[in-house]
N, C-alpha and C positions, 0 to 999 in steps of 0.2 A: 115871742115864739122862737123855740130852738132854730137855728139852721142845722145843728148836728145829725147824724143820721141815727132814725130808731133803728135801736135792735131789742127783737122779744129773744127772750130765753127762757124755754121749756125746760124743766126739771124733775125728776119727781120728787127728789130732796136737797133742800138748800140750807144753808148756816140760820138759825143757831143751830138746824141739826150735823152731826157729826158720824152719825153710825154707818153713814154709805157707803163710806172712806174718799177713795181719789177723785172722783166725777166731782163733789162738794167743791174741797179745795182748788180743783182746776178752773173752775167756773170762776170761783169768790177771788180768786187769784186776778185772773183774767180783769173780770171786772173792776177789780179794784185800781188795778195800772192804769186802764183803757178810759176809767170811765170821764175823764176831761173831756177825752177825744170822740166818745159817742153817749147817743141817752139813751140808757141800757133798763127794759123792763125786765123782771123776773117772775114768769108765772110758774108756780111750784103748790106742792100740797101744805097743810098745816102740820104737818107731822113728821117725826122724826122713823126710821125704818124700824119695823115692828113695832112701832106707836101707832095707838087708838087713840089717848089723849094731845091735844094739839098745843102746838109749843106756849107757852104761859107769857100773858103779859102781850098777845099780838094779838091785833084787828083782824077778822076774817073775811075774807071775801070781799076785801075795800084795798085800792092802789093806794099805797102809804108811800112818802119821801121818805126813804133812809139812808144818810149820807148823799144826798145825791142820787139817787137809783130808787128807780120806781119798783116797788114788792107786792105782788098777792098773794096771799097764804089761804089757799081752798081750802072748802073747810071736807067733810067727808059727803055730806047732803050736795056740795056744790062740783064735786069730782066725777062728769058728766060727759061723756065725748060731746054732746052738743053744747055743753057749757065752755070747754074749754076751745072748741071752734068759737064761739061769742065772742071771748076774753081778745082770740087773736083777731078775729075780726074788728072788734074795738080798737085796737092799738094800731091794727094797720101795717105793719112794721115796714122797714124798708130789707129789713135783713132778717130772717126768722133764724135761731140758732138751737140747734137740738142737741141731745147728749145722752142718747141710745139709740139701739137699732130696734127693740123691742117693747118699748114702751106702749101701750096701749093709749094710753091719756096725753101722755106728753111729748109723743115722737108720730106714731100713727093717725091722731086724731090733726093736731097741726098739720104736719104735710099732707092730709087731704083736703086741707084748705087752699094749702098753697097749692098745690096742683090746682086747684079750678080756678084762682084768680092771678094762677101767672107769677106767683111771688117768690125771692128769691131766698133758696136755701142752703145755709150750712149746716153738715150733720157731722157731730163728732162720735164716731162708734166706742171712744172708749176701751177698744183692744177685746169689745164684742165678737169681735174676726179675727181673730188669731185664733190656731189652734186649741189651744190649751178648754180656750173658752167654748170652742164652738163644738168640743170632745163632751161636756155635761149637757145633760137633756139631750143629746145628738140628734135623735129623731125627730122630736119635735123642729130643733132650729132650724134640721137643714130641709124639712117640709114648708117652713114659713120663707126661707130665701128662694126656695124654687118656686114658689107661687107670687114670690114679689119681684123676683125678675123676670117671669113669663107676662106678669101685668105689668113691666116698666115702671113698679110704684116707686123706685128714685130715681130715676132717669135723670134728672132735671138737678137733682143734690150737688151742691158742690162738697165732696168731701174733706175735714179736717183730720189732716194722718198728724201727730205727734214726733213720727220719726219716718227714716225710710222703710224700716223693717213693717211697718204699720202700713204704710200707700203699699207697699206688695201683698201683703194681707187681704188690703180693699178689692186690690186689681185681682186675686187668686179668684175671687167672688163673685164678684162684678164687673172685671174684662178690664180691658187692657184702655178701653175709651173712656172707663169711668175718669169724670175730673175731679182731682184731686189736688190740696194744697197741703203742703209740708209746712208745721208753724209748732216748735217745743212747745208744751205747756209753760204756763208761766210762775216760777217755785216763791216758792214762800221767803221773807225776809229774815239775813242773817241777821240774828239779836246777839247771840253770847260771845261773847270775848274770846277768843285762844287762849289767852292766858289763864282766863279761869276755868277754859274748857281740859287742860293739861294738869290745871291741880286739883281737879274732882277726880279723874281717873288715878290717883296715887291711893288705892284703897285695899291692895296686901289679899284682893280675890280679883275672880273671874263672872264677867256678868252678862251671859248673850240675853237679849229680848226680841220676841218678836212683839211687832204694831202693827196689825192688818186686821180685816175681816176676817171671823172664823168661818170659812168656806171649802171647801174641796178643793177649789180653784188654788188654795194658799198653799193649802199641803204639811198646815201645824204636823198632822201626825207623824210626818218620815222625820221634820225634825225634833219631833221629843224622842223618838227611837233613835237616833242618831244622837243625843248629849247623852243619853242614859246608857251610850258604851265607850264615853270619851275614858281617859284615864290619867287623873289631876292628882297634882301635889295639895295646892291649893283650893279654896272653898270655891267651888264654883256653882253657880246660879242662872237660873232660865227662866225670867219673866215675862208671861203673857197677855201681851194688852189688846182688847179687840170686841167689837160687837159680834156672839152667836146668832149667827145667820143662819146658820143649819144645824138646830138641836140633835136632829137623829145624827150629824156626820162629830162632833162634839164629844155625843154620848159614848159614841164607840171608841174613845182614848180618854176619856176624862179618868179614869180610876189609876193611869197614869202620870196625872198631874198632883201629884206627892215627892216629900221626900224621902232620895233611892238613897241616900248616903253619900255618894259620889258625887252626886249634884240635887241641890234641892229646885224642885219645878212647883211654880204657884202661877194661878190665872189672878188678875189683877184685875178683870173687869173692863168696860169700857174707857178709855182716855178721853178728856177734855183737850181738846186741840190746846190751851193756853197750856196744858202742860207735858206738851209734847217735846220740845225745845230741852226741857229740863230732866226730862227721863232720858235722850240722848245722850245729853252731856254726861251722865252719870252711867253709861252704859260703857260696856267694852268694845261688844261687837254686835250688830241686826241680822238675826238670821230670817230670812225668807227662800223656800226652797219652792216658789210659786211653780203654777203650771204655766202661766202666762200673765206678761204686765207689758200693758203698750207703753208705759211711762214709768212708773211707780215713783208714786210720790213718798211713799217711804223710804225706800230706797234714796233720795236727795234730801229729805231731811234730814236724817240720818248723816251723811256728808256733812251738810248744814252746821251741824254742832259735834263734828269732829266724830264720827262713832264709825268704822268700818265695817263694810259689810258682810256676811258670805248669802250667797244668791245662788239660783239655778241663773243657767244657759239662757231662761227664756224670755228674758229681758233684752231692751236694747241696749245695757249698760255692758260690755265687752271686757276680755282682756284686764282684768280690776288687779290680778297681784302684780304685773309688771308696772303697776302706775301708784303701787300702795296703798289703792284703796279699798281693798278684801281679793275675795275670792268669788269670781262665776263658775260654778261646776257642771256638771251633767248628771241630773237626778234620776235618769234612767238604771244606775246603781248605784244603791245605797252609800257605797263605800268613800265616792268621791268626797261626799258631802262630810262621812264622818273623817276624812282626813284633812279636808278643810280646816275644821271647826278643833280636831286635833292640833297642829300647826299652830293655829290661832293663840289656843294656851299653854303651848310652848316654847312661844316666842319669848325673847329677852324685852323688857320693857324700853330699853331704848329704841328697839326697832319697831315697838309698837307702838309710841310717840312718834318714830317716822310716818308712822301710817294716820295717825289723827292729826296729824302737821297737814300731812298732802289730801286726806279728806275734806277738811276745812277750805283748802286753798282750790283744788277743785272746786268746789261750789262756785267761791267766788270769783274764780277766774273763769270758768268752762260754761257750768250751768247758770246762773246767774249775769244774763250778759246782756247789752240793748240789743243786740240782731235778734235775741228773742222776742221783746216787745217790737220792734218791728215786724216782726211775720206777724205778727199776731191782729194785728194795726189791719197791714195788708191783705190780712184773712176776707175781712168785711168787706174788700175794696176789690174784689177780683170781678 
């Protein structure tokens, strides 16, 4: 018998799927460091986001050992608010750990379990609470926070903020008593060399990508309107990698994802995480011009394999051209952004090896660091 302490962890999509984007990786992250230190269940559904087929090659609705870490993969018959009170009931946990504010099945159904038996929770919102996000659906969301703060349904949560900018967020919502713990997400492992990250960028073009969800929230559309008035010597290129999340928001720019002459734009489809690492390295620059990211994990892989960014404002990642590692603008006009990303390619290649030099080294000096796995450790333990 373990002495380790259980933790359950509600999901509604886990690895092998990939279409969620951040919430996945932060979890599988997490767990992967942690899991010596704790015996971490995962209850999650069988399917990847806009799947009806369930992931191929997995047992359903049966706790399987993988690696180490206990998984259930619901099937769609088994995705049941009293099934998945069962599941938590079964396991028991010592620590229930959530990862939405809005989850019906696996944020809402858990925490009314734990409210009746007393049981202890961390909820990570995810950057559900920041504006940017809590501006789409508006009406809806801020009808369900008013009726869940007049019934105290998380009173009792211990929150996990990712950053400062994230616990001020929590507290704007839910007061100033709400408790809260500050703990980075946990980033993904450097694999590629610097060195071979500096001779894949020797390629005589210019190549911005975005890697995100295609959502409202990301804001693809300001920056394909924004490369399509840059004005290059060189070829330059706008690769789109991402799951449509929102066919209707998609449809109303897709007949601009062509080539304009000046810069050719192609959607590339969804990316397999394994080959995420390798489309960085080969990348110039990440552009994401989001409405809001409590963390953004794209944005630190990105870093990761040397690839510089330009961002909106609405990240916690600050102040990026005096550190060399892109540009955070203010997308509230247009213009910032296209001079950003102007700039960008018409820098001298030596000062843009300065900037994939201190991207890289960022990572692994800043973001990448034990006082992260510590908070994280300490998250469980409060």
């Amino acid at each position: 018998m373990s002495n380790k302490k259980r933790v359950l962890i509600c999901i509604d999509w886990y690895e092998p799927g990939f279409k969620a984007g951040g919430p996945i990786r932060s979890v599988a992250n997490m767990v992967g460091a942690l899991k010596e230190d704790y015996e971490f269940y995962i209850l999650t559904s069988a399917y990847d986001l806009g799947e009806t087929t369930p992931y191929p090659g997995i047992e359903l609705n049966q706790w399987h050992d993988q690696h180490g870490v206990f998984i259930k993969y619901m099937s769609d018959k088994a995705l049941t608010m009293s099934s998945v009170k069962g599941n938590v009931a079964e396991i028991n946990p010592d620590v229930l750990y959530l990862n939405s504010l809005f989850s019906k099945l696996f944020t809402l159904a858990p925490l009314m379990w734990a409210n009746r038996n007393k049981a202890k929770v961390v909820l990570a919102p995810r950057g559900m609470l920041g504006q940017g996000a809590l501006d789409i659906k508006k009406s809806k969301k801020k009808l369900f926070l008013f009726l869940a703060r007049l019934s105290f349904f998380y009173r009792k949560v211990l929150w996990h903020a990712s950053t400062s900018e994230e616990e001020n967020e929590i507290k704007k919502v839910f007061g100033k008593r709400a408790k809260i713990f500050i703990a980075q997400n946990i980033p993904i492992t450097q694999t590629n060399k610097l060195d071979d990250i500096l001779k894949a960028k020797q390629t005589g073009k210019c190549k911005f990508i975005f890697l995100s969800r295609i959502a409202t929230k990301k804001n693809l559309h300001l920056a394909i309107q924004c490369v399509k008035q840059l004005k290059n010597t060189m070829p330059l290129e706008f690769d789109i990698y991402g799951n449509i999340e929102d066919k209707e928001y998609f449809d109303s720019f897709k007949e601009d994802i062509r080539d304009h002459g000046n810069v050719k734009i192609e959607y590339k489809g969804v990316l397999n995480p394994a080959s995420i690492a390798n489309v960085y390295m080969h990348a110039d620059f990440m552009v994401l011009p989001t409405r809001h990211e409590n963390y953004g994990h794209a944005i630190v892989e990105a870093w990761a394999n040397g690839c510089p960014v330009i961002i909106s404002k609405n990240t916690p990642w600050k102040n990026l051209r005096v550190q060399d590692l892109g540009w955070d603008v203010d997308i509230n006009d247009p213009k910032h952004l296209i001079d950003a990303m102007q700039e960008s390619i018409d820098m001298d290649f030596t000062s843009y090896l300065t900037m994939v030099r201190a991207s890289y080294k960022y990572f692994a000096e800043k973001i990448c660091d034990e006082s992260v796995l510590n908070a994280n450790r300490k998250l469980f333990e409060q």
